[in-house]
C-alpha positions in Angstrom: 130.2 -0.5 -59.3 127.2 1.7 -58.2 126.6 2.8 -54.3 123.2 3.5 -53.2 121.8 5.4 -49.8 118.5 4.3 -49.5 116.1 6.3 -46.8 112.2 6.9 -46.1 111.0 3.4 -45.6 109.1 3.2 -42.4 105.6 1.6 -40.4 102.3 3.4 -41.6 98.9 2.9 -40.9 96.6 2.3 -44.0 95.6 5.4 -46.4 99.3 7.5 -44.9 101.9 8.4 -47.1 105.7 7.5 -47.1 108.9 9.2 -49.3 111.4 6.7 -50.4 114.9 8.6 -51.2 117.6 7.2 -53.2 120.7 8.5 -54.2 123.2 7.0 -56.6 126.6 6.9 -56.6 130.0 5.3 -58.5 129.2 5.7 -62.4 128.7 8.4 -65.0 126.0 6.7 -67.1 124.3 8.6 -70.2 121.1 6.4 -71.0 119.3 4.6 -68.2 116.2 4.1 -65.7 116.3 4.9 -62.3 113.5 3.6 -59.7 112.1 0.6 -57.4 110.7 -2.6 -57.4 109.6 -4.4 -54.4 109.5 -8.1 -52.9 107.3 -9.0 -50.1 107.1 -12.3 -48.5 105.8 -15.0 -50.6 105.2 -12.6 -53.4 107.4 -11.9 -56.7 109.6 -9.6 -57.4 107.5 -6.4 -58.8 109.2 -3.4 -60.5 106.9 -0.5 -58.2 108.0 2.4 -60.8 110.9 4.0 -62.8 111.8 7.4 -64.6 114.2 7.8 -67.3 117.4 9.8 -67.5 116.8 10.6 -71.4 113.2 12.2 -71.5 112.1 12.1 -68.0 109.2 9.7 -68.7 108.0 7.2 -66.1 106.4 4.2 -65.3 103.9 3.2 -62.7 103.0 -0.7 -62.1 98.7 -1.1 -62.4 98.7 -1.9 -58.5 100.5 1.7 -58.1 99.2 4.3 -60.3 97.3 7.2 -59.2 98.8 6.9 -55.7 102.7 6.5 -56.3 104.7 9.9 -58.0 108.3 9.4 -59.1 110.5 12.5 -59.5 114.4 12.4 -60.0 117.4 14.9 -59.5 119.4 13.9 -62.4 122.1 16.2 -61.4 122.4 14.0 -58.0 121.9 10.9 -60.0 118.9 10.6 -57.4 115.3 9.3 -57.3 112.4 9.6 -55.1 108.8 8.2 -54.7 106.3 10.1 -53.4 103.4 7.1 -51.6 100.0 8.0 -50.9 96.9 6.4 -49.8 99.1 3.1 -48.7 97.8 0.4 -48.5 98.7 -3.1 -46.7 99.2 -4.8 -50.0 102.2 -2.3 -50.2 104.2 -3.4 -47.8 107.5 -5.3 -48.9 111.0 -4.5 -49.0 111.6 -1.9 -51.6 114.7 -1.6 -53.4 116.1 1.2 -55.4 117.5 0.0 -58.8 119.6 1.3 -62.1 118.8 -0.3 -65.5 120.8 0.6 -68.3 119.3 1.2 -72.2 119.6 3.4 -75.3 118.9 6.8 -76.3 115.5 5.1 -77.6 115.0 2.0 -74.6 111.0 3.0 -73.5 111.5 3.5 -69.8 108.8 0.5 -69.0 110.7 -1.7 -71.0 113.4 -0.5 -68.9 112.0 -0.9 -65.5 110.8 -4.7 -65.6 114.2 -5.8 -66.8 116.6 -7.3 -64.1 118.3 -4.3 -63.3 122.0 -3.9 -63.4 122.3 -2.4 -60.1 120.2 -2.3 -57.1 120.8 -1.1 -53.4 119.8 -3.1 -50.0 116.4 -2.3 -49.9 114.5 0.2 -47.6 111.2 -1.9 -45.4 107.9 -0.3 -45.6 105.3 -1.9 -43.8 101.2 -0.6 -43.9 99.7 -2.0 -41.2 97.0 -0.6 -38.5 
């Protein structure tokens, strides 16, 4: 089993930033993606963004990119995302996940499949 200490999640006013931390712990694993996804109330699940541990690519959902920056201490077996220019839309409960693949999974491929394990989620809520 995989342990994870989620941080950063917060209330911020529209167009602030927030850092989501996550470090995970339990399991050696060689090929995987490591990121978040989000739920907010009445809304589906959405995979936010997710970097992977072969080739350090990432990927950012539409609604995310140009404002969202994932980055990743592989050594730490953590992952952190950098939000900018938040918006309300943004807020949900945001929940750090591990998805495992191959030497050769694309890490979008990666990201919108259920993950194998995910923490307890972190609340970020944009709102003035």
């Amino acid at each position: 089993q995989m342990h994870f200490v989620e941080s950063g999640g917060g209330l911020v006013q529209p167009g602030g930033s927030l850092r989501l931390s996550c470090a995970a712990e339990g399991l050696i694993l060689d090929y995987y993606a490591i990121g978040w996804s989000r739920q907010a109330p009445g809304k589906e699940h959405e995979a936010v963004s997710c970097i992977s541990s072969v080739d350090d690519t990432s990927y950012y959902a539409d609604s995310v990119k140009g404002r969202f920056t994932i980055s990743r201490n592989n050594a730490k077996m953590s992952v952190y995302l950098q939000m900018d220019s938040l918006k309300p839309d943004d807020t949900a409960v945001y929940y750090c996940h591990v998805t495992l693949g191959g030497p050769h999974t694309l890490v979008q491929d990666m990201c919108v499949m259920t993950p194998d394990y995910w923490g307890q989620g972190t609340q970020v809520t944009v709102s003035s």
